[in-house]
C-alpha positions in Angstrom: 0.0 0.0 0.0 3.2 2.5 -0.4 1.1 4.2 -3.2 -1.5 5.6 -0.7 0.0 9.4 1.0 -3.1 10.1 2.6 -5.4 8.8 4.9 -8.9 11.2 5.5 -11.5 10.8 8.0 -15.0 11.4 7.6 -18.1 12.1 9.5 -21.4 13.5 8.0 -23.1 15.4 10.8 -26.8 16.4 10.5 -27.9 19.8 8.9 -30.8 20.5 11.2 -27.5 21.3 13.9 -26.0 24.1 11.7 -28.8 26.6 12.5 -26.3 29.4 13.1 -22.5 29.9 12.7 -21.6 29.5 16.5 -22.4 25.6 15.8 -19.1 25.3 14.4 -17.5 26.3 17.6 -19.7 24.0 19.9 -18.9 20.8 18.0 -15.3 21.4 17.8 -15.5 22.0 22.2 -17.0 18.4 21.9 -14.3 17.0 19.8 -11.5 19.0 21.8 -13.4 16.8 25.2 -13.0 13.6 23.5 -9.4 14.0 21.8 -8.1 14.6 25.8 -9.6 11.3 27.0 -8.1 9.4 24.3 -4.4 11.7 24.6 -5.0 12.6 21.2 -3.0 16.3 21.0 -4.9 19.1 19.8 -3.9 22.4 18.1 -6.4 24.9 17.7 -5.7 27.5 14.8 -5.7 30.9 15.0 -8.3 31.9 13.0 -9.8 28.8 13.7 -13.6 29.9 12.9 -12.8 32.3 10.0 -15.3 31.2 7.5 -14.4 30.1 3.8 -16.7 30.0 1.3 -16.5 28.0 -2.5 -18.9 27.0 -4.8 -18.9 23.0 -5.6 -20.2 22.0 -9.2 -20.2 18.0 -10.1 -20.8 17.1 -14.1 -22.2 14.5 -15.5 -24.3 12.7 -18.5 -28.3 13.0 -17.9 -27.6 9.5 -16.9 -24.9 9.8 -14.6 -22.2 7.7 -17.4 -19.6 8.9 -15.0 -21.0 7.6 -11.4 -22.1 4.7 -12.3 -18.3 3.9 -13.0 -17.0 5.7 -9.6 -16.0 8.6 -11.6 -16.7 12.3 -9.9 -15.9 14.9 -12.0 -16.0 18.2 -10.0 -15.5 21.9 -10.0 -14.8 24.3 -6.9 -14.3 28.2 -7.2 -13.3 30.0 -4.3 -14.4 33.3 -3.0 -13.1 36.3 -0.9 -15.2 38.8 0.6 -18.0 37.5 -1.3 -16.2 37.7 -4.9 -15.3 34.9 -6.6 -11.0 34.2 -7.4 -9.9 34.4 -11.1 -8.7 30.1 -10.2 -10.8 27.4 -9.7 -10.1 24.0 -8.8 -11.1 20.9 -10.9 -10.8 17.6 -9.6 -11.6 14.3 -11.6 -11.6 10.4 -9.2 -12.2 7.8 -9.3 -13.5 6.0 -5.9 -14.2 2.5 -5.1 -14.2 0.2 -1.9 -11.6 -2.1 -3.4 -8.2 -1.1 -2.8 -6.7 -3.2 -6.0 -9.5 -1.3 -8.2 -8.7 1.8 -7.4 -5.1 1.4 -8.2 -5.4 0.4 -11.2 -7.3 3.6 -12.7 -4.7 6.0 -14.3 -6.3 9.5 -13.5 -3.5 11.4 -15.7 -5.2 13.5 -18.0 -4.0 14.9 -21.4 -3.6 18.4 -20.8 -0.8 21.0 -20.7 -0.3 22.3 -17.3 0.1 20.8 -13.6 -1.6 17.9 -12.3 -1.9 17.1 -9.1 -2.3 12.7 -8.4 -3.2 12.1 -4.8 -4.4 8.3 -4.0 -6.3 8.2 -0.5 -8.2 6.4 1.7 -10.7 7.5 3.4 -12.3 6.1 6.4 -16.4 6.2 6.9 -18.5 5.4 9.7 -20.6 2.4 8.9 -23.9 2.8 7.0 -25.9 2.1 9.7 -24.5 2.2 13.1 -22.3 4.8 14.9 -18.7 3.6 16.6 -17.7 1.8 13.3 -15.5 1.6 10.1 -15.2 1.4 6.7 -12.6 2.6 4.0 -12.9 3.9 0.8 -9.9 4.5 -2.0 -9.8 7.4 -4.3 -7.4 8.3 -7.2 -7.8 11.5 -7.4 -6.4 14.6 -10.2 -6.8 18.2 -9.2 -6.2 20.7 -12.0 -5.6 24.7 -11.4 -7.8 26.3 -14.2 -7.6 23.9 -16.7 -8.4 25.4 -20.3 -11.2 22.4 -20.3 -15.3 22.9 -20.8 -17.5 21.2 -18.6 -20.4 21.3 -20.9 -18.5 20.6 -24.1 -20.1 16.5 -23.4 -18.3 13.7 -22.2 -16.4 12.7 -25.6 -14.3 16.4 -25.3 -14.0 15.4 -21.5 -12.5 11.8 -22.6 -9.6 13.5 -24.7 -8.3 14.9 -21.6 -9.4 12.1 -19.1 -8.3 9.0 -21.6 -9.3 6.4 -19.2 -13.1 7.5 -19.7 -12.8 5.8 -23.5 -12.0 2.5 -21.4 -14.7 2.7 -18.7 -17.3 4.9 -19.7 -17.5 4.9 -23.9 -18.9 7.7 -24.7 -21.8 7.8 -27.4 -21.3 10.8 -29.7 -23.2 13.8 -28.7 -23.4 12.8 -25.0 -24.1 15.8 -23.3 -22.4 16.4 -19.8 -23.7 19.1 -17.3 -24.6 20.6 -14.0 -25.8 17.6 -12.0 -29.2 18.2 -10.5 -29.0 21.4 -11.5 -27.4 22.2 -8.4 -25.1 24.5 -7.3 -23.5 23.7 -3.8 -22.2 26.5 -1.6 -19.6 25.2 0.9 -19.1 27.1 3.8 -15.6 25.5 5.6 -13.3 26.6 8.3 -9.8 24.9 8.7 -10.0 24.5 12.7 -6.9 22.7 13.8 -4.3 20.1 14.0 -4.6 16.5 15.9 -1.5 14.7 17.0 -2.1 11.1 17.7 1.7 10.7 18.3 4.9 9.3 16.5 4.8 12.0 14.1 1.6 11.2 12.7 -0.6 14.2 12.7 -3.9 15.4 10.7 -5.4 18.7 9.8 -9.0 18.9 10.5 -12.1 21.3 8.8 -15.5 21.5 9.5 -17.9 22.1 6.6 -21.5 22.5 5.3 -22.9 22.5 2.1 -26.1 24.3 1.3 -28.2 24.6 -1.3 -27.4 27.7 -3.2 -30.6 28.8 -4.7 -32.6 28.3 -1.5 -29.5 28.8 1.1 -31.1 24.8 2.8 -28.4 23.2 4.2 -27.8 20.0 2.9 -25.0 18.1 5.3 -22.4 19.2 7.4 -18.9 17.4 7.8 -16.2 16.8 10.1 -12.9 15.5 8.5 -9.0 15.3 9.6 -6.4 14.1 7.2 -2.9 13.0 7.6 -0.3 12.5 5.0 2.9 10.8 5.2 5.3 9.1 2.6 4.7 5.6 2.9 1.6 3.8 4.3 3.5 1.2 6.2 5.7 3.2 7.8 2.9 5.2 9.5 3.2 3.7 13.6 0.8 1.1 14.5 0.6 3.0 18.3 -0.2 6.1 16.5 -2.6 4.5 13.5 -5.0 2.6 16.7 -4.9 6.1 18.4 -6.7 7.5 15.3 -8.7 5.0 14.8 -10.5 4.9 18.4 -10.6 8.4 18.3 -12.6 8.3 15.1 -15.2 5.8 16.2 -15.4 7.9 19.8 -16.3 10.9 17.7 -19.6 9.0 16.7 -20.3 7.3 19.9 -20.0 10.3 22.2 -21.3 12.8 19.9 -24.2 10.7 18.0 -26.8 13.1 17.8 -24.5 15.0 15.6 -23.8 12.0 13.2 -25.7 11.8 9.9 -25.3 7.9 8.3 -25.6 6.7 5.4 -24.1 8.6 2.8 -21.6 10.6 1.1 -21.9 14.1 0.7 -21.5 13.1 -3.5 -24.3 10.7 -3.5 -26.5 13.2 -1.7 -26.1 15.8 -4.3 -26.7 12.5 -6.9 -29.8 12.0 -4.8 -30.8 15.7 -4.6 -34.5 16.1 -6.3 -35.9 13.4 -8.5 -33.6 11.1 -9.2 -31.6 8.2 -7.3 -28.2 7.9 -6.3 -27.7 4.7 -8.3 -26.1 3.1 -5.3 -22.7 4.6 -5.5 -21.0 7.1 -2.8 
């Protein structure tokens, strides 16, 4: 497992609990409780609460071509002071339970310019109980401002993303746009550090997304990643410590926990159509 450099927790926590801003603040007190009684190390930032906001586009066929393969193809523009930045972020992954499966998809695109490859996992509580596990692997590209069209339709998309032509044929014509029709606002704030010891340490946000149009929030989040150079080199002590922590989170702060989901198949799901079973 060299090949993996990060490892990213998740928890989905419920929208109905981010009725103002000072909710933020309250669930990272809880966390802060439940890092000390597991000596997990805590670093609070700064400007811990300062609020960033992005816009978060995914694109697809009218019949979801790309998720149905594990393919999200996504968009994020970033604002300041309510403008939006000249740069925007585009990510393209593909993300699947099995470890071997995700490896194997080449995620380099055809394209002038720099591309970022990150290949994660990413831990997830159980579907339908709180205190457990689960791990998902992503291959993921992110690509500063690409001179690529979102809406050009998926055969312009598979020039630069050859792997597409393998996994997803597209029919000519195939239209690709904004899925749902819905634009995500993301409102995030990059809280702290925890250090579960032997230099293994994770940054940790706290997010929601909302509905643009109607400002309804659809899902918050609470994530902490850590990177390192090799997988197997990360120390078992220090791994465990992260790992109880994790399934603590959910057990001592349930009522907070939204199960389930991921915050991509709850756009997929957003309105009339179904999320087609993927995350």
């Amino acid at each position: 497992m060299d090949d993996i450099h990060y490892r990213e927790y998740k928890i989905l926590l419920r929208p109905e609990r981010f009725f103002d801003p000072h909710q933020f603040e309250i669930y990272w007190h809880k966390l802060c409780l439940i890092a000390a009684e597991f000596k997990v190390g805590v670093v609070t930032n700064k400007d811990a609460f300062k609020r960033q906001v992005r816009e978060v586009l995914f694109y697809d066929t009218p019949d979801y071509d790309l998720y149905r393969q594990s393919f999200i193809l996504r968009k994020r523009t970033f604002y300041t002071d309510g403008w939006p930045e000249p740069q925007h972020e585009l990510t393209f992954k593909f993300r699947h339970a099995d470890l071997e499966t995700a490896a194997s998809i080449d995620v380099t695109p055809h394209l002038h310019g720099t591309a970022n490859i990150k290949f994660k996992e990413e831990l997830l509580p159980l579907k339908d109980s709180v205190g457990g596990m689960r791990s998902l692997y992503s291959h993921n590209c992110v690509l500063l401002t690409p001179g690529l069209v979102l809406d050009e339709g998926l055969e312009r998309i598979s020039t630069v993303f050859p792997t597409l032509n393998e996994h997803c044929p597209a029919q000519k014509g195939t239209p690709v746009s904004l899925v749902n029709n819905l634009p995500v606002e993301e409102v995030q704030v990059n809280v702290g550090l925890f250090d579960f010891g032997h230099e293994f340490e994770a940054k940790a946000t706290l997010s929601v997304w909302r509905d643009r149009p109607t400002e309804t929030t659809i899902i918050g989040e609470f994530a902490f990643q850590a990177k390192f150079d090799r997988y197997d080199a990360v120390h078992a002590k220090a791994r465990a410590r992260s790992e109880e922590f994790f399934k603590a989170v959910q057990t001592r702060a349930s009522e907070w926990v939204q199960l389930g989901a991921t915050k991509t198949a709850l756009v997929y799901s957003f309105g009339q159509k179904a999320a087609v079973g993927h995350e």
